[in-house]
C-alpha positions in Angstrom: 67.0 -20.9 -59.4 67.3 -24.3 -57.4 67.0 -27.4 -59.2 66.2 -31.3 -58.4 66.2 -34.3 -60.4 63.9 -36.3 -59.3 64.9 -40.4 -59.9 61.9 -42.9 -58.8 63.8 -46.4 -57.6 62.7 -49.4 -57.2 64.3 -51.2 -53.2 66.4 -54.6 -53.3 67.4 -56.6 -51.2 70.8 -55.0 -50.5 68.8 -51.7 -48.6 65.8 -53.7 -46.9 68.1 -54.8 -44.5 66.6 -57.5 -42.1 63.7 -57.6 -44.0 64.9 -58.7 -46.9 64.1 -62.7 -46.5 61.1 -62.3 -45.4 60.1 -60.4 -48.7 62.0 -61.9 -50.9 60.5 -65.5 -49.6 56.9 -64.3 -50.2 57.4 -62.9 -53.9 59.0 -66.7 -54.8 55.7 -68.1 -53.0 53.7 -65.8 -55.0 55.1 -65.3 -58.7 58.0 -68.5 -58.8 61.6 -68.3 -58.4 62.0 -67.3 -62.3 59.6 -64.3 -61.9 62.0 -63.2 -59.0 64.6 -63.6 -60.8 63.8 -61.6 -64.2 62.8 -58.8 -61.5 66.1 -58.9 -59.7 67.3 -58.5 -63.5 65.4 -55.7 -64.0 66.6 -53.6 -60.8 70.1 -54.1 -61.9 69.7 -52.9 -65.8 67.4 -50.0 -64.1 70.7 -48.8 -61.9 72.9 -49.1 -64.9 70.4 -46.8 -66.8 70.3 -44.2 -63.8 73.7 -44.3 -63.6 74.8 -43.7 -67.2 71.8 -41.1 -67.0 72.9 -39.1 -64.5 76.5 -38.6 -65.6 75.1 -37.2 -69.0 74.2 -34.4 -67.6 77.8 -33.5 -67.2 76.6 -31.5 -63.5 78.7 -29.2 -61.9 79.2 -31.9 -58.5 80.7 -29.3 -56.3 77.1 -27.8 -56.5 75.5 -30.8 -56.4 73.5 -32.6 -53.7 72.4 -35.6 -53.3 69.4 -36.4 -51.2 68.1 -40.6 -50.8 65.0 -42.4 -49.8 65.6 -44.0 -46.4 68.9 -42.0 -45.9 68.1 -40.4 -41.9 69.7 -37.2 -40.5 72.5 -38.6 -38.5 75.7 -37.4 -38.8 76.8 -40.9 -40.1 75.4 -40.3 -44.0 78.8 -41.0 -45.6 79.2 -43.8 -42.9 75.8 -45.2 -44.1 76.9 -44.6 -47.4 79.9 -46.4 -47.8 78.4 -49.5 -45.6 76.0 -50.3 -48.1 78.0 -49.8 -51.3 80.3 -52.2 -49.5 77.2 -54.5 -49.2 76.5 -54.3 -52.7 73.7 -51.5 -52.7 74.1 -50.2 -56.6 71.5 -47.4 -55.0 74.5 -46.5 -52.9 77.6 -47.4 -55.7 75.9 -44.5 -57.4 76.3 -42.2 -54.6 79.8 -42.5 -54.0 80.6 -42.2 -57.1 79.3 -38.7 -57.3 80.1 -38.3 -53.8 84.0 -38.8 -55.6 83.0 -36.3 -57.9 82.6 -33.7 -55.5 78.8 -34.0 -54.8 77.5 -33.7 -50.8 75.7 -36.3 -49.6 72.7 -35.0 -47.1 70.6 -36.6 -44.8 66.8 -36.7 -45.9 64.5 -38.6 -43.5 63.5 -37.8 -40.1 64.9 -41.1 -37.9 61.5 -41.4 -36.0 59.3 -42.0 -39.1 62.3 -44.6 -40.6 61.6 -46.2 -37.2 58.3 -46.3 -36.8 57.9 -47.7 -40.5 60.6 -50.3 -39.8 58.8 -51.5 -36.9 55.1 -52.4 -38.8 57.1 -54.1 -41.3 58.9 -56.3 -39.2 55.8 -56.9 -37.3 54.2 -58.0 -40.8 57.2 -60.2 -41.6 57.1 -62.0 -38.4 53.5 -63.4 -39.1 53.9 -67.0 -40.8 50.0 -67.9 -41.1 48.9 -66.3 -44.4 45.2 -65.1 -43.4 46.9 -63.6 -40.6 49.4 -62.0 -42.8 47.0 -59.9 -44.8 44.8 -58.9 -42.1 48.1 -57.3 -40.6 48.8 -56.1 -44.0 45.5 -54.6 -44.4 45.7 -52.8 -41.0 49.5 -51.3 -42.2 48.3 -50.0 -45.0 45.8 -48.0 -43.5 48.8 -46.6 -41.0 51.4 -46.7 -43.9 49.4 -43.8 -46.1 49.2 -41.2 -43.3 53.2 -42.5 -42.0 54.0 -41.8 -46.1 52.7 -38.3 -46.2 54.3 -37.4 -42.9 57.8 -38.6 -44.2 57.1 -37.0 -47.8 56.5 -33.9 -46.0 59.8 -33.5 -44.4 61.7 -34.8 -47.1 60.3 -31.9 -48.9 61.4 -29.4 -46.3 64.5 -30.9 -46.0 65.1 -30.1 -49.3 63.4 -26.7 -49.2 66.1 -26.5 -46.4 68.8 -27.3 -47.5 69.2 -26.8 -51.5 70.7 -23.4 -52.2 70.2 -20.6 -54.7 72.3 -22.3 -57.6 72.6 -25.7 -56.8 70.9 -28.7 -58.4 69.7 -31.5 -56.2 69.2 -35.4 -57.4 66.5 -36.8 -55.3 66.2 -40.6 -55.5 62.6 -41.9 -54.0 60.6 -44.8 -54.1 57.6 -44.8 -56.1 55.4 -44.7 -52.7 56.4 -41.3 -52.9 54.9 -38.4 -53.9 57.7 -35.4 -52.4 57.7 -33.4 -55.9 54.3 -32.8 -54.9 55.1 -30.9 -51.5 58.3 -28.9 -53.2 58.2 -25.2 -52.9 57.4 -23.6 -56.1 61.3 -22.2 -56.7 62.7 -25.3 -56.9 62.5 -26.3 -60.6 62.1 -30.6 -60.6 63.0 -32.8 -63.6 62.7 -36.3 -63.9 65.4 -38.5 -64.8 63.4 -41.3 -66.1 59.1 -41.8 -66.3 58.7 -45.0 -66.4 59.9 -48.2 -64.3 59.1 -51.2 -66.8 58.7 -53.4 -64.1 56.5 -51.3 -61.5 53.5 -54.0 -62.0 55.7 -56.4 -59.6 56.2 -54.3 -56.9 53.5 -54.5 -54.9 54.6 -56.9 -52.5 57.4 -55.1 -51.6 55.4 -51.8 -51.3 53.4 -53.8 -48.6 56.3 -55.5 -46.9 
């Protein structure tokens, strides 16, 4: 039996990279600096909760894998890895951690779909006029559905792929996602956590 525990995130700052401004300037425009502020709050006390969740399961790590959201096939994962725990990605703090423990870190997304979701961001970002803004919005989110299926489905392959007879997997996805929908039926998923209390605010930064 394969196993993966499936743990839904929420992004921040520290892994949007370059388009981290440009988001975080339009939640403050929208909901108020406090309102960003008790989210950025929330983030943090969710990756202490995932944290201290995922070490009582007491796993076997050596037969553990560890598969992430945005993480492309590269060669470079540890590379990656270590960058943006240096950063302060607690995403990223986690996976070292377990990484230390004797878990294998693997690359998840296929580069050309990272890319080509990377590029309408920034293209969104780069708009200043708001009407403009959500026309371009609008017009991503009709690409960004099919783009999300596409990179759901070989994340799910990956997996398929790559998770042995024996081993347990811990999956951490966006809530965009929907991978544990496209798993093969002998991999056995549990989820870590159900419910992000703060999922109402994340719209913004499921558009940008």
């Amino acid at each position: 039996m394969r196993k993966l525990i499936y743990v839904p995130v929420i992004h921040t700052e520290a892994d949007m990279g370059s388009v981290a401004k440009p988001v975080k300037k339009e939640y403050i425009q929208r909901y108020g600096l406090k309102r960003w502020q008790e989210h950025i709050n929330a983030i943090n006390s969710m990756w202490r909760g995932i944290r201290q969740k995922i070490l009582a399961l007491e796993l076997d790590y050596n037969q553990t894998k560890i598969y992430q959201d945005g993480l492309p096939v590269c060669n470079k994962e540890l590379a990656i890895a270590s960058d943006l725990a240096q950063a302060g990605n607690e995403n990223y703090k986690i996976i070292l951690e377990l990484i230390h423990r004797g878990a294998k870190l693997i690359g998840t997304e296929d580069p050309g779909l990272l890319l080509e979701e990377y590029h309408y961001i920034k293209n969104v970002t780069k708009i200043n006029d708001l009407g403009e803004k959500e026309i371009a919005i609008k017009k991503y989110e009709k690409k960004a559905a099919d783009l999300l299926e596409r990179r759901d489905a070989y994340i799910a392959n990956r997996i398929a792929q790559t998770l042995l007879e024996g081993e347990v997997g811990i999956l951490f996805m966006g809530l965009r996602h929907l991978v544990d929908e496209k798993l093969p039926q002998d991999i056995e998923v549990s989820y870590l956590i159900y419910r992000l209390p703060f999922k109402e605010n994340y719209h913004i930064s499921r558009k940008l």
